[in-house]
C-alpha positions in Angstrom: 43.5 -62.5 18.1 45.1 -61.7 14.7 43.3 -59.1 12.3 42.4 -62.0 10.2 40.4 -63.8 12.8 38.8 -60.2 13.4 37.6 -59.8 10.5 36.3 -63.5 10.1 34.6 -63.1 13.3 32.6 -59.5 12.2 32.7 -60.6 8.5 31.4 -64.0 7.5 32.6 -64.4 3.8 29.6 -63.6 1.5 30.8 -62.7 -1.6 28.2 -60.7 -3.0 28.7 -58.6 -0.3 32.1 -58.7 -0.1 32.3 -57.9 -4.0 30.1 -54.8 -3.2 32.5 -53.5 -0.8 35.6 -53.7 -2.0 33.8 -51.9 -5.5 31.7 -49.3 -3.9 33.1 -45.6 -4.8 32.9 -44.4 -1.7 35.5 -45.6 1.6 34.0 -48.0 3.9 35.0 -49.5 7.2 33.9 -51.2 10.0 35.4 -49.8 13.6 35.4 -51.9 16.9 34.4 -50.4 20.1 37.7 -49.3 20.6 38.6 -47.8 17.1 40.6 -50.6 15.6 39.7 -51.5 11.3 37.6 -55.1 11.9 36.5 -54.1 7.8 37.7 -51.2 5.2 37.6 -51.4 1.5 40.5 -50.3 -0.8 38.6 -47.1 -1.6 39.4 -46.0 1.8 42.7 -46.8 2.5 43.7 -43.9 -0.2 43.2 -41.5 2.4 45.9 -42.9 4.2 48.1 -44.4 2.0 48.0 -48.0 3.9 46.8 -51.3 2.6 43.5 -52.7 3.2 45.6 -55.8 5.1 47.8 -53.0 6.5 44.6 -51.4 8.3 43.0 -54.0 9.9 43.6 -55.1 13.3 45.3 -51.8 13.6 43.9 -48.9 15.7 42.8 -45.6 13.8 45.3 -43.8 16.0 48.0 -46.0 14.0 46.7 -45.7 11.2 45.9 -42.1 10.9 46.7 -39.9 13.9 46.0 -36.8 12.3 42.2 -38.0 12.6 42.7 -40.2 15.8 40.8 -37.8 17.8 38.0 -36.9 15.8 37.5 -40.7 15.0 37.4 -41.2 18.8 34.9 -38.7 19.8 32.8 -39.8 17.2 32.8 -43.5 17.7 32.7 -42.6 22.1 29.5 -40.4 21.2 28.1 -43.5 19.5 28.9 -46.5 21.7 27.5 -43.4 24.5 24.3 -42.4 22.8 23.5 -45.4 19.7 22.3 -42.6 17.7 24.3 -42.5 14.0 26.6 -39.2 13.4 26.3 -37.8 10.0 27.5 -35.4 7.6 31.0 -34.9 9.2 33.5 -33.2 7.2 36.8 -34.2 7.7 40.2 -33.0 6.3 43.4 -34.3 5.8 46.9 -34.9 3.7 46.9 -38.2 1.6 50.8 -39.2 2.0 53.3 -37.7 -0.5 50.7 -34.9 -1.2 50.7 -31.6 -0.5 47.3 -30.6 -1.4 44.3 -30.7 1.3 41.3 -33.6 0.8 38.2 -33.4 2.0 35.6 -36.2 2.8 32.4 -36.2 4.2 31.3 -38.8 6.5 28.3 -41.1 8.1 28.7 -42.8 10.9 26.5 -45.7 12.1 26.2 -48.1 15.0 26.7 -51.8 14.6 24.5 -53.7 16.4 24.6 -57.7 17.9 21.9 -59.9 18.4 20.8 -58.9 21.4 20.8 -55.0 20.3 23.9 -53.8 21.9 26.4 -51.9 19.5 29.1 -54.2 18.7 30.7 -51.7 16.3 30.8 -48.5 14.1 30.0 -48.7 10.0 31.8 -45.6 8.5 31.3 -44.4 4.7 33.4 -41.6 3.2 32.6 -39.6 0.3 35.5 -37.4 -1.5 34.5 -33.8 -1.6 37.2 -32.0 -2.4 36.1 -30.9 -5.7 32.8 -30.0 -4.4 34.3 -28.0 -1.9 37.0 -26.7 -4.2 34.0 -25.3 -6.3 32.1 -24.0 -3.6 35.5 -21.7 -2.6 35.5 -20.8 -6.0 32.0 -19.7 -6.2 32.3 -17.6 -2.8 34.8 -16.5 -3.8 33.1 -15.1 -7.1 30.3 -14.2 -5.3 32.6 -12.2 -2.9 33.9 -10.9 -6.0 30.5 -9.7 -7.5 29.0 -8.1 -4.2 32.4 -6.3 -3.9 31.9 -5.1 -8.0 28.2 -4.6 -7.4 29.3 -2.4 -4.0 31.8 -0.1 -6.0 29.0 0.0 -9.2 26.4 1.3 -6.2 28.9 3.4 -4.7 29.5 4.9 -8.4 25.9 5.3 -8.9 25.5 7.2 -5.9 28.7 9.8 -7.1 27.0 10.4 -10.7 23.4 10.8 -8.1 24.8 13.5 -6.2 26.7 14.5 -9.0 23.5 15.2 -11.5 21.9 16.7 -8.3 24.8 19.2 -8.4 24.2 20.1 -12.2 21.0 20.3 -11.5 21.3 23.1 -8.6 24.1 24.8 -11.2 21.1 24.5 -13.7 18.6 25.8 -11.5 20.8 28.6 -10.0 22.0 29.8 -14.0 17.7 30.1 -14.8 17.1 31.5 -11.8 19.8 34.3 -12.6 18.9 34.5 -16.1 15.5 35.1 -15.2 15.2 37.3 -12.4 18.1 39.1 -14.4 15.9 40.9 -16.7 13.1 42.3 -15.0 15.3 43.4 -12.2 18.2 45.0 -14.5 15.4 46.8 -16.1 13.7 48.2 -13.0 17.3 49.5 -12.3 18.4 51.1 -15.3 14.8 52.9 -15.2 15.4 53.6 -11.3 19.0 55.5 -12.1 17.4 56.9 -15.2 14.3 58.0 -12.6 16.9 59.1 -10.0 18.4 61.9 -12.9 15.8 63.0 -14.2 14.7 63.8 -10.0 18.2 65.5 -9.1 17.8 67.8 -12.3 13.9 68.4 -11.6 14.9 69.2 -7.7 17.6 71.5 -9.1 15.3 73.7 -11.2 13.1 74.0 -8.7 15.7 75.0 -6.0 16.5 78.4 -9.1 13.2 79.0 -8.9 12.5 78.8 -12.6 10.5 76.1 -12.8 8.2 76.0 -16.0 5.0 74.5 -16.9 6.7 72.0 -19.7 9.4 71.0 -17.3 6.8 70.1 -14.9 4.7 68.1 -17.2 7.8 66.2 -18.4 8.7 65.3 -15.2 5.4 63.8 -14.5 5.3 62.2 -17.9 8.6 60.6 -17.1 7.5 59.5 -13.3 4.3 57.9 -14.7 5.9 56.0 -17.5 9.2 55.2 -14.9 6.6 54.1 -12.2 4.3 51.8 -14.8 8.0 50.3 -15.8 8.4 49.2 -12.6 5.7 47.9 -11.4 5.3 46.3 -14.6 9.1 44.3 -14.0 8.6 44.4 -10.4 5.6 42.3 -10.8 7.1 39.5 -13.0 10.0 39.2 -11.0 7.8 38.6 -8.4 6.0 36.2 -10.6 9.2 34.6 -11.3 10.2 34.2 -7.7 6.4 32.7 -6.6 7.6 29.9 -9.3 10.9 29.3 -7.9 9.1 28.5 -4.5 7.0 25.9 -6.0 10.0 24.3 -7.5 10.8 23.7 -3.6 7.4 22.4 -3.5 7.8 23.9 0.4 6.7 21.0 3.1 4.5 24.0 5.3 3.0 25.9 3.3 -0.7 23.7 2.9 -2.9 21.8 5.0 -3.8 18.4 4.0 -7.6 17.6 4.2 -10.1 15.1 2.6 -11.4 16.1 -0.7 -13.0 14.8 -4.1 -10.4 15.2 -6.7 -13.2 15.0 -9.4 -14.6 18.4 -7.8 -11.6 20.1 -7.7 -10.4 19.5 -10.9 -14.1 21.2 -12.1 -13.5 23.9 -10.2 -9.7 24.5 -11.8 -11.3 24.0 -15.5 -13.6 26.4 -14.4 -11.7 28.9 -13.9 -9.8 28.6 -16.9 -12.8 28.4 -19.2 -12.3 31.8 -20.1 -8.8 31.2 -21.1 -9.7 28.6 -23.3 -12.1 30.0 -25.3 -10.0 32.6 -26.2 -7.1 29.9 -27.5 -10.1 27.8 -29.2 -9.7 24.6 -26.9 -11.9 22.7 -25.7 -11.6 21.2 -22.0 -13.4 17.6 -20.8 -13.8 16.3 -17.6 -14.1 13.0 -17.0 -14.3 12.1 -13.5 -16.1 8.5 -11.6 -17.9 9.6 -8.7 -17.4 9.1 -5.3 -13.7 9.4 -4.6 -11.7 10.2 -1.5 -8.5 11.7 -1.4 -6.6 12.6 1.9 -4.4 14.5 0.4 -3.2 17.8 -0.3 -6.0 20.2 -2.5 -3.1 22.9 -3.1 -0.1 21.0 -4.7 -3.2 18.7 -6.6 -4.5 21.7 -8.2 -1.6 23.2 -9.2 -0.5 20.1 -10.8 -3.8 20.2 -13.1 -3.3 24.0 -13.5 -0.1 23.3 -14.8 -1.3 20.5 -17.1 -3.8 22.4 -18.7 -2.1 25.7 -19.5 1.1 23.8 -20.4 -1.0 21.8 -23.1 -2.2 25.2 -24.1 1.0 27.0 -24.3 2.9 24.1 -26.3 0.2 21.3 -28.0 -1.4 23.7 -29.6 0.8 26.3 -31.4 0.2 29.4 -34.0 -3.6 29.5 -32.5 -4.6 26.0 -33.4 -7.7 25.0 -32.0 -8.1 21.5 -30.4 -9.4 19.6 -26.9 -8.0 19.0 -24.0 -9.3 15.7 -21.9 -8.9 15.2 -18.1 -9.9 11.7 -17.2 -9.8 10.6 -13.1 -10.5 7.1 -12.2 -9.7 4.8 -9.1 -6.6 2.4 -9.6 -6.6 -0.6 -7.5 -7.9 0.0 -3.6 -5.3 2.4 -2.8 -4.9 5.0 -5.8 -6.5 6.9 -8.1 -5.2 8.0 -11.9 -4.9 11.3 -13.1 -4.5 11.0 -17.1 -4.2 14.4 -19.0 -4.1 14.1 -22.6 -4.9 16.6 -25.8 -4.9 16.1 -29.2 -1.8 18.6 -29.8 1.4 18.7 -31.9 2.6 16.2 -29.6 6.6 15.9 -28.8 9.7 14.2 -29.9 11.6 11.8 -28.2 14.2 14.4 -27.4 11.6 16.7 -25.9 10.1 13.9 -23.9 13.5 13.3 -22.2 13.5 17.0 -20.9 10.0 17.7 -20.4 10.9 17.6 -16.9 13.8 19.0 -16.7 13.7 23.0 -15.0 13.9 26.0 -16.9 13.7 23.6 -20.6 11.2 25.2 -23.0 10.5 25.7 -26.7 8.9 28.9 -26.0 11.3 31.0 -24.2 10.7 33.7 -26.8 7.6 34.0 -25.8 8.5 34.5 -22.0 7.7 30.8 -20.6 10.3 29.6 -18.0 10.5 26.1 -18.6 9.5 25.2 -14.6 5.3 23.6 -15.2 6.4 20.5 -15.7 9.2 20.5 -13.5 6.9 22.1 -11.3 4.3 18.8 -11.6 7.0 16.2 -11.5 8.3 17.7 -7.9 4.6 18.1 -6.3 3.6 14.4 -8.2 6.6 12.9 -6.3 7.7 14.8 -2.8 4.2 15.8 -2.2 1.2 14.0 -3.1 3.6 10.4 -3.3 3.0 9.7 -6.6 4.4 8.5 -10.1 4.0 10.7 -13.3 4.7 8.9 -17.5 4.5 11.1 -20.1 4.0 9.7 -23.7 3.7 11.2 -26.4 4.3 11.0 -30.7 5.1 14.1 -32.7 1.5 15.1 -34.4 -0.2 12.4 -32.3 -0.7 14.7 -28.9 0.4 14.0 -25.4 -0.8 11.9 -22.7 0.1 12.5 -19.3 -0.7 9.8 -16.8 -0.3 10.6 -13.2 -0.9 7.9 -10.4 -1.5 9.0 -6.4 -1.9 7.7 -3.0 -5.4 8.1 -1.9 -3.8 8.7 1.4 -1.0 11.0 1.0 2.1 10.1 2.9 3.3 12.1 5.5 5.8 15.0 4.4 9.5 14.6 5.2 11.5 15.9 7.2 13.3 18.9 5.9 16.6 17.8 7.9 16.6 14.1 6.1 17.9 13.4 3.2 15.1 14.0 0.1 13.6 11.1 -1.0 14.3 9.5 -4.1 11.9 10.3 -7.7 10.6 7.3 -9.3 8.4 7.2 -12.5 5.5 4.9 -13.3 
């Protein structure tokens, strides 16, 4: 049977329909059983470079033999099965081109009167662009991930890189303080140590005199007070540097009202206050929990208050101080400290935190409170801390915790990151 009667046979001549095929934008052609073009539309036969009249009666194998077995296996799993195959890519050459098509594919039984599959309808759809863009993206996105990889990578050098100026920083104020009170306790120790070896030495001649005996007391009293005096700041001093550590053993966690305790802390600073001319308000709503740690939480409102006495309030300028603690959401409460002070600058507020920074160093503060706060806030109540604050519009410190304080880490791991509200 010649390829004309084929397609006569498959085909009756409708022109309408015939018009459609030969225009459609997409390839389509109609395979026998046994892979030979019965139809195929001039869309199609660019793939191969053939003719439409060229293509039919011929087998796909002739045709196209680069495809020959995929067209097979398709058109066998069809004729097998009579379910339609669909969204098949399929490569390939066009002839005197170099460059790599791709189409995708649908594949579709043909079916007789009496329901058996007479034949395969193909369409083909040109993707090569598509897929030319979609290399292009991954290949951008590739890219990206590889830039954003290197940018984290970077991020985690200047990390560990600020955590190293920060020990440097911490290690210079921790020499710089412990440096005085210690150098003095020495140069009064070797001064104490002469003033023994010559007292010993008049005693050993046995001319030891009244005056030189009350000297030598006069000097071993005002030696001793020295001492004790340095000895007792540097132990100060030390005391602080632990709770910069914020150390993971040193307090029991237990359930207690945060509004209670914070009373009992203003109470005990009441005295203190006076003296300044502040005024201290609590504001707490009753009935909350915490499950927390009573220590590190009253050492950060300790902190908070004298801190806001030390600095908001300067050359004995009287003012209040307000403490406000309220639930936030199910699962936290607020801590907001605020006063009515000098207030800061936005240089000061980027340092606050920052150890061993303080405006007041003349006057023998350290520079570790808020440093102090910021550390027991984050690694060990589990909480976020925002400071805000205007010059001569006071300072508002808002602290939000757990109710349920997480469980300390271990000391082996790496620390866990800070965060701010």
């Amino acid at each position: 049977m010649s390829s004309s009667v084929v397609r006569e046979v498959q085909f009756p001549k409708q022109p309408a329909l015939q018009l459609i095929y030969d225009t459609a934008p997409i390839g389509l052609a109609y395979l026998s059983p046994d892979c030979r073009y019965l139809q195929i539309n001039q869309r199609l036969t660019e793939i191969c470079g053939i003719s439409v009249e060229g293509h039919l009666g011929h087998t796909v194998r002739d045709c196209v033999p680069g495809l020959a077995s995929a067209v097979e296996g398709i058109v066998r799993s069809i004729m097998e099965t009579g379910d339609p195959v669909t969204g098949i890519e399929v490569y390939g050459q066009r002839p005197g081109y170099n460059d790599e098509r791709c189409w995708i594919t649908y594949w579709h039984p043909q079916r007789g009167p009496n329901g058996n599959i007479v034949g395969v309808n193909v369409a083909a759809e040109e993707i090569t662009e598509r897929k030319r863009s979609e290399r292009e993206i991954r290949g951008a996105r590739d890219a990206a991930e590889a830039a954003l990889q290197r940018l984290k990578e970077a991020q985690d050098s200047l990390v560990e890189a600020e955590k190293l100026a920060a020990l440097g920083r911490l290690v210079a104020g921790v020499a710089h303080e412990i440096n005085s009170p210690v150098g003095t306790s020495l140069t009064v120790t070797s001064a104490l140590e002469r003033k023994t070896t010559k007292f010993a030495a008049e005693v050993a001649r046995g001319g030891l005199k009244r005056s030189s005996l009350n000297e030598f007391v006069a000097v071993v009293q005002t030696a001793s007070s020295h001492l004790a005096d340095n000895l007792a700041r540097a132990a100060e001093l030390i005391e602080a540097f632990k709770q910069v550590a914020v150390d993971q053993g040193y307090l029991e966690r237990r359930s207690f009202d945060p509004g209670e305790l914070t009373r009992q802390v203003a109470a005990s600073l009441q005295q203190e206050l006076r003296r300044n001319g502040l005024a201290l308000n609590v504001e707490c709503q009753p009935d909350l929990v915490m499950n927390s740690y009573p220590g590190p939480f009253a050492q950060v409102v300790t902190n908070l208050i004298k801190n806001a006495m030390v600095h908001a309030f300067p050359h004995g300028r009287s003012g209040s101080i307000n403490i406000e603690i309220r639930a936030c959401g199910r699962d936290d409460i607020e801590i907001a400290v605020s006063d009515d002070g000098c207030g800061m600058s936005a240089d000061l507020r980027r340092q606050a935190f920052n150890p061993f920074f303080t405006t007041r160093r003349s006057q023998g503060c350290i520079g570790l409170g808020l440093h102090i706060v910021h550390n027991i806030v984050v690694n060990r109540l589990g909480g976020r801390i925002k400071l805000e604050s205007e010059s001569v519009e006071g300072t508002r410190i808002r602290i939000i915790v757990p109710r349920i304080a997480p469980e300390p880490a271990d000391p082996q791991r790496a620390t866990r990151k800070r965060s701010a509200v």
